[in-house]
PDB file of the backbone (N, CA, C, O) and the ligand in Angstrom, with CONECT records:
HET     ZN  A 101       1
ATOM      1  N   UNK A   1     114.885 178.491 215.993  1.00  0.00           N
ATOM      2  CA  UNK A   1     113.643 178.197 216.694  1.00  0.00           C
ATOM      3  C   UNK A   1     113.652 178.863 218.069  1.00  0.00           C
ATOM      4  O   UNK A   1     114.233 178.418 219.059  1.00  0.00           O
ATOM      5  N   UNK A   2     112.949 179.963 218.002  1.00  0.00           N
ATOM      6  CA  UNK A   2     112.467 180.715 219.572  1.00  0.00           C
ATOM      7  C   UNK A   2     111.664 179.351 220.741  1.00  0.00           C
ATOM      8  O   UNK A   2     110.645 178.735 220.431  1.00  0.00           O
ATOM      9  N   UNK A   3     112.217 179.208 221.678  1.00  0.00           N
ATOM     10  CA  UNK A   3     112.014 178.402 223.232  1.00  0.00           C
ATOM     11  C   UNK A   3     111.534 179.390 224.518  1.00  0.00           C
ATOM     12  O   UNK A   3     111.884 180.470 224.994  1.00  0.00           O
ATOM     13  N   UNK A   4     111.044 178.889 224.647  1.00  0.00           N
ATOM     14  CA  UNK A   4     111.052 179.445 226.210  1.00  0.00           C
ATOM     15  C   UNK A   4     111.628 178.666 227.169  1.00  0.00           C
ATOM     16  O   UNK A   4     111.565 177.437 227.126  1.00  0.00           O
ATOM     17  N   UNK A   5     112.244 179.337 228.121  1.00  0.00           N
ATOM     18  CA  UNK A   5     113.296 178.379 228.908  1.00  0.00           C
ATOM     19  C   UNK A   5     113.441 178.777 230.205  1.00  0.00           C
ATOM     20  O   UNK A   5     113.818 179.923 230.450  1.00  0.00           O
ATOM     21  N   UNK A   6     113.107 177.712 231.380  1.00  0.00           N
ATOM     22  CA  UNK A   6     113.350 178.071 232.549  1.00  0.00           C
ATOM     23  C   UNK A   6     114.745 177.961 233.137  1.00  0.00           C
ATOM     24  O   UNK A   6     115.333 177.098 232.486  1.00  0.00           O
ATOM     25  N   UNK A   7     115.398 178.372 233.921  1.00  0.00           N
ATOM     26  CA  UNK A   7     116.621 178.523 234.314  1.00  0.00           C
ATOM     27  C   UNK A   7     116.758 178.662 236.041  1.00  0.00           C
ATOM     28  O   UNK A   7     116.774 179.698 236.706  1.00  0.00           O
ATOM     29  N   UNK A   8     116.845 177.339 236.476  1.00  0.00           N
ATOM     30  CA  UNK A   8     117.083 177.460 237.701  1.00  0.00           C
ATOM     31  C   UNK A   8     118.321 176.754 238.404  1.00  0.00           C
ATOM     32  O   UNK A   8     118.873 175.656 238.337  1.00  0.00           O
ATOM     33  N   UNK A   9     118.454 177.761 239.008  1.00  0.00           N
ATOM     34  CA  UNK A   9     120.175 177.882 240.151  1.00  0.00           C
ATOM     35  C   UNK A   9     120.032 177.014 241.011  1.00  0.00           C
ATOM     36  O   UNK A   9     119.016 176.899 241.696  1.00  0.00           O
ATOM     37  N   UNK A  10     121.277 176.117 241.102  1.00  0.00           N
ATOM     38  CA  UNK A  10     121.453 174.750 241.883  1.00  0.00           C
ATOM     39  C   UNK A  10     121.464 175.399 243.164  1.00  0.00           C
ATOM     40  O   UNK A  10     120.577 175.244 244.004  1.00  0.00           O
ATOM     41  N   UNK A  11     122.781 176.345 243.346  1.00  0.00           N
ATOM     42  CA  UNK A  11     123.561 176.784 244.214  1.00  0.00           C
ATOM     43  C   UNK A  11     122.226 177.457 245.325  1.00  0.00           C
ATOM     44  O   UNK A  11     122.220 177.170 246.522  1.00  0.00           O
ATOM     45  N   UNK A  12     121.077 178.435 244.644  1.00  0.00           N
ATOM     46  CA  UNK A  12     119.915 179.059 245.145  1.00  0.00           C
ATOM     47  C   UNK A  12     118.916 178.872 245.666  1.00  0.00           C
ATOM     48  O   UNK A  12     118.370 178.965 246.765  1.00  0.00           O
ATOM     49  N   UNK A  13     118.649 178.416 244.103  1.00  0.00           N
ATOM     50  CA  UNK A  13     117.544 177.810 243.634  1.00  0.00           C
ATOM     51  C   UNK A  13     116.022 178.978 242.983  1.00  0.00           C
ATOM     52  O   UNK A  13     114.813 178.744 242.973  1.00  0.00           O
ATOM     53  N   UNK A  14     116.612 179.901 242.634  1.00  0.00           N
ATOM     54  CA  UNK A  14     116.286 181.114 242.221  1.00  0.00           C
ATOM     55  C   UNK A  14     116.316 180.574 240.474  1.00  0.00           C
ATOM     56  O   UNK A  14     117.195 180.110 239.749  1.00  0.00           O
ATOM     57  N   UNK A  15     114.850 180.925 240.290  1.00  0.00           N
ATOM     58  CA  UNK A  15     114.454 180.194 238.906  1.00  0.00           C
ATOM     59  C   UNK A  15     113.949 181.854 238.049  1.00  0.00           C
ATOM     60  O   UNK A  15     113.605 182.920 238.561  1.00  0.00           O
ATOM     61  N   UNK A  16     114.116 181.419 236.462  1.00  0.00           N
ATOM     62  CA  UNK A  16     114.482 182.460 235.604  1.00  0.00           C
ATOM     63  C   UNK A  16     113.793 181.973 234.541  1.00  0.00           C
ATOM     64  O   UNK A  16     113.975 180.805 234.197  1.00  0.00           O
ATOM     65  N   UNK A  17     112.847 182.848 233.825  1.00  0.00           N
ATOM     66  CA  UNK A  17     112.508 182.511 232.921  1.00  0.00           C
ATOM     67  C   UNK A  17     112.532 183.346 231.887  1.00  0.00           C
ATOM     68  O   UNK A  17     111.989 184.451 231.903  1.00  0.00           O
ATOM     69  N   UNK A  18     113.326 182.749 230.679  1.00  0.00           N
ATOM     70  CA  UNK A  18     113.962 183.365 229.628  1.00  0.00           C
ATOM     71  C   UNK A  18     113.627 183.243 228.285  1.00  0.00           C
ATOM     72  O   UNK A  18     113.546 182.020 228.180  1.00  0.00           O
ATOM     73  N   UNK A  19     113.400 183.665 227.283  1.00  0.00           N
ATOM     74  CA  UNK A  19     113.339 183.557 225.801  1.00  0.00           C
ATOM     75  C   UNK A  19     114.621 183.196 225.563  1.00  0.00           C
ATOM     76  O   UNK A  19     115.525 183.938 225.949  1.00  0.00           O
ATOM     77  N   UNK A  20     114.913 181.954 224.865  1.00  0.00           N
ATOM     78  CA  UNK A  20     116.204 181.399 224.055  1.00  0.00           C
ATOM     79  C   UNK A  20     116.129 180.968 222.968  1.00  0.00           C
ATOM     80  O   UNK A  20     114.982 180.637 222.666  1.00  0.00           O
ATOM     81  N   UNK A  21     116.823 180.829 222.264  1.00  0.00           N
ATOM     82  CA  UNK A  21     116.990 180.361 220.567  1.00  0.00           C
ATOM     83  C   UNK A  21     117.783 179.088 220.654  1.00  0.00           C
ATOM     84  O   UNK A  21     118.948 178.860 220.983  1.00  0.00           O
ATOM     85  N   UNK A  22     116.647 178.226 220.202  1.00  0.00           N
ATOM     86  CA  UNK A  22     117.417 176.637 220.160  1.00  0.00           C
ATOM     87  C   UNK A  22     117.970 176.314 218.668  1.00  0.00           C
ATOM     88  O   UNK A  22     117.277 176.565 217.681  1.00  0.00           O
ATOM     89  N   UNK A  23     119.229 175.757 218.572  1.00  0.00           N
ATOM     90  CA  UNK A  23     119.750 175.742 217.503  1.00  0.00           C
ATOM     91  C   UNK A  23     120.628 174.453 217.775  1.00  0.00           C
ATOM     92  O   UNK A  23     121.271 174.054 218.745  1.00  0.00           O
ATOM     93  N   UNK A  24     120.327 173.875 216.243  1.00  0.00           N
ATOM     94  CA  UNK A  24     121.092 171.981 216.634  1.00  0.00           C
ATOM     95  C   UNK A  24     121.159 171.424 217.790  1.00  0.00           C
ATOM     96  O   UNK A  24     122.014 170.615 218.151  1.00  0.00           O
ATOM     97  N   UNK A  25     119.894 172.009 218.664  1.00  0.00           N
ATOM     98  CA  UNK A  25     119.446 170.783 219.717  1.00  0.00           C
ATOM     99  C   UNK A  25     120.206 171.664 221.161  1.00  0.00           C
ATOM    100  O   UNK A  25     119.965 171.216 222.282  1.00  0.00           O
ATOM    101  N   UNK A  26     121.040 172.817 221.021  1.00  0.00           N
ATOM    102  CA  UNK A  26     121.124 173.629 222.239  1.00  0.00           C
ATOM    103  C   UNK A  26     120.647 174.788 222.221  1.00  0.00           C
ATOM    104  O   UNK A  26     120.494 175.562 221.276  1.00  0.00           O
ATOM    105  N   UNK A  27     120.400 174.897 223.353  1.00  0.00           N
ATOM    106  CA  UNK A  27     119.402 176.295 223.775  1.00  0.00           C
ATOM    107  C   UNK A  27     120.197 177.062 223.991  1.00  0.00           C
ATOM    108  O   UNK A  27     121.080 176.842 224.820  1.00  0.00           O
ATOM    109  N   UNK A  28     120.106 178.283 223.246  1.00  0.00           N
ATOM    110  CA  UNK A  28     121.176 179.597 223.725  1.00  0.00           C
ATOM    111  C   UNK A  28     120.220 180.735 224.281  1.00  0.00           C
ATOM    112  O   UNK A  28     119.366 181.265 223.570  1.00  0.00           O
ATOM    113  N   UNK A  29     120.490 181.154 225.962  1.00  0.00           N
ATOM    114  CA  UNK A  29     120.029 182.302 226.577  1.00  0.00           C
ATOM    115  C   UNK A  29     120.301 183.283 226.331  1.00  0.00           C
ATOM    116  O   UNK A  29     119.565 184.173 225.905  1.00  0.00           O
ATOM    117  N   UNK A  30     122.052 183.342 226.675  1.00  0.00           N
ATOM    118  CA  UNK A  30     122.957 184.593 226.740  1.00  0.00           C
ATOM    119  C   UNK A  30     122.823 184.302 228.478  1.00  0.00           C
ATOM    120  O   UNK A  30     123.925 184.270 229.026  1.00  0.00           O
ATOM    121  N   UNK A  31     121.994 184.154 229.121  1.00  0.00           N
ATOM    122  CA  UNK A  31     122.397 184.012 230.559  1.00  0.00           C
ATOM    123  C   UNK A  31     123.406 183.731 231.014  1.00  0.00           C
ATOM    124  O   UNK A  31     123.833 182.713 230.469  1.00  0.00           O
ATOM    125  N   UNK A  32     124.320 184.261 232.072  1.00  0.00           N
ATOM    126  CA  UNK A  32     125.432 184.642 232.644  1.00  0.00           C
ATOM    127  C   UNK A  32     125.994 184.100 233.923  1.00  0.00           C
ATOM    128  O   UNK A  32     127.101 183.647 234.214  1.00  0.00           O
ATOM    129  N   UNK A  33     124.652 184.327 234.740  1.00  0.00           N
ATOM    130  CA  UNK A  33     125.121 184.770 235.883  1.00  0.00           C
ATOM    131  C   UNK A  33     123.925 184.934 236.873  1.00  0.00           C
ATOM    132  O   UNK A  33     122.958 185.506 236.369  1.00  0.00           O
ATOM    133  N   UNK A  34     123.790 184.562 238.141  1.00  0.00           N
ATOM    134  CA  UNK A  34     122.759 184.572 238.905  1.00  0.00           C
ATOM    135  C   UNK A  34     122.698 185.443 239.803  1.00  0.00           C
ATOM    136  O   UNK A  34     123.740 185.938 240.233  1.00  0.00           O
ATOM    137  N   UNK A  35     121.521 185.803 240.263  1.00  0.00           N
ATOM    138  CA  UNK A  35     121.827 186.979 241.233  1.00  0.00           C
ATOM    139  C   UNK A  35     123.114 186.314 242.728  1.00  0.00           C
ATOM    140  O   UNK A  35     123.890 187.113 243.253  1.00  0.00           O
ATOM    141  N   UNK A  36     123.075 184.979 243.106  1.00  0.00           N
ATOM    142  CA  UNK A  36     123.686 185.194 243.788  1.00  0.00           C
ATOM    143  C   UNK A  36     125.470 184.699 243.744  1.00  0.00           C
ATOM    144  O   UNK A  36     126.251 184.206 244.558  1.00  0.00           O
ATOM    145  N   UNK A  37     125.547 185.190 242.200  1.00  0.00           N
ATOM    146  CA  UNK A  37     127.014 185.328 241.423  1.00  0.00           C
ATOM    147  C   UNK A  37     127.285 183.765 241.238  1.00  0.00           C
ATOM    148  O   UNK A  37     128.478 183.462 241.236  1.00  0.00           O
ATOM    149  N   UNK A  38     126.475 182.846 241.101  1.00  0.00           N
ATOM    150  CA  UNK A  38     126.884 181.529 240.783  1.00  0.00           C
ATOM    151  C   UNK A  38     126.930 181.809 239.116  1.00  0.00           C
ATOM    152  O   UNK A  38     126.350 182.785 238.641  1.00  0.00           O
ATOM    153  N   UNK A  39     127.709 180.814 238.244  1.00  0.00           N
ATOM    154  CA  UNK A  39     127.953 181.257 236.779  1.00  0.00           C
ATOM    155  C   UNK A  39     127.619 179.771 236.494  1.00  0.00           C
ATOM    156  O   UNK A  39     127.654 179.587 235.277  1.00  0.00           O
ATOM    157  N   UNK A  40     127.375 178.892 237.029  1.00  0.00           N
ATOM    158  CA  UNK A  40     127.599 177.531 236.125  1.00  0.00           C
ATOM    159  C   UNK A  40     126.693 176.619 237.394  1.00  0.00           C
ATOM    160  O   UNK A  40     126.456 176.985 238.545  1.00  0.00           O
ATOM    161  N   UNK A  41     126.281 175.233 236.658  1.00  0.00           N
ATOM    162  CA  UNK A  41     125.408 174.447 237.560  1.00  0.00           C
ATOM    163  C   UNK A  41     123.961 174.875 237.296  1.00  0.00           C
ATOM    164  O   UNK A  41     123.177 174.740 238.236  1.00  0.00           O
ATOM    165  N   UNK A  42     123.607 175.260 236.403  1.00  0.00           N
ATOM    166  CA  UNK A  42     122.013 175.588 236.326  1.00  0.00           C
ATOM    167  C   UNK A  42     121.222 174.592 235.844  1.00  0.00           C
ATOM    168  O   UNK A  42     121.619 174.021 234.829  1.00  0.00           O
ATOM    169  N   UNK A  43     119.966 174.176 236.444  1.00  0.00           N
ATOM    170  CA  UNK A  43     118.842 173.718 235.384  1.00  0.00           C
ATOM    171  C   UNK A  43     118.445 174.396 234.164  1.00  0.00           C
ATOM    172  O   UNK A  43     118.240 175.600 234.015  1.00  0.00           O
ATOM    173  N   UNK A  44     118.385 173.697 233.529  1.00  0.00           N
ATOM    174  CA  UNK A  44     117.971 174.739 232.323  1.00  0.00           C
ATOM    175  C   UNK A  44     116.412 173.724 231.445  1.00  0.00           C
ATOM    176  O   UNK A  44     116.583 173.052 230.428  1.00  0.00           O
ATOM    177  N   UNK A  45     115.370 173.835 231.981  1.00  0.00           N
ATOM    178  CA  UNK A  45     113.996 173.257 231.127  1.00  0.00           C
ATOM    179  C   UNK A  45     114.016 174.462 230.303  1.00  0.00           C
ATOM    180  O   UNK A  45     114.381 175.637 230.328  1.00  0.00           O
ATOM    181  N   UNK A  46     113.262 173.317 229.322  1.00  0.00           N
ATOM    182  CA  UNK A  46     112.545 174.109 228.139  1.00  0.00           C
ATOM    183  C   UNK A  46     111.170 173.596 228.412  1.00  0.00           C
ATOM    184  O   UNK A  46     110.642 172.512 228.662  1.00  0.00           O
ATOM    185  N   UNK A  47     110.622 175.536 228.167  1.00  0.00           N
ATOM    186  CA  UNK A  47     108.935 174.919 228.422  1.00  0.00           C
ATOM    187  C   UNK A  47     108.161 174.692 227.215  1.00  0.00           C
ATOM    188  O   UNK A  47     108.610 174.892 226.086  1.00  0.00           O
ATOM    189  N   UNK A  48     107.122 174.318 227.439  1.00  0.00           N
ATOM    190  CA  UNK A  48     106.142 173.487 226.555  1.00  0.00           C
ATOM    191  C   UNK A  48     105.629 175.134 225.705  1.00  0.00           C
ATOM    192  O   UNK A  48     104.784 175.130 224.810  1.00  0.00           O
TER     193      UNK A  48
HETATM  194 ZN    ZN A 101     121.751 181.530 242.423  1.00  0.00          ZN2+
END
C-alpha cells in the first residue's frame, strides 16, 4: 500500500514529504538522513 508521509526532524525541525510503502502496519521511506545529518528521532505522519 503506497502512503504519503510527512517526515519531520526533531533535532531541526525541517519537514519532508515522501512517498512510502506501508506494509504490516510500518511505513517504509528509505529516508536516511536529514539535511542537518541527524539519522534518528523523526516524526514520521502519514497523510490523509
Ligand atoms: Zn534535521
Amino acid at each position: 500500500m503506497r502512503v504519503k508521509v510527512r517526515i519531520v526532524c526533531k533535532q531541526c525541525g525541517e519537514s519532508y514529504i515522501l512517498r512510502g510503502i506501508k506494509y504490516h502496519g510500518i511505513v517504509q521511506t528509505g529516508f536516511k538522513q536529514c539535511l542537518c545529518n541527524c539519522t534518528e528521532g523523526f516524526l514520521i505522519e502519514e497523510q490523509a
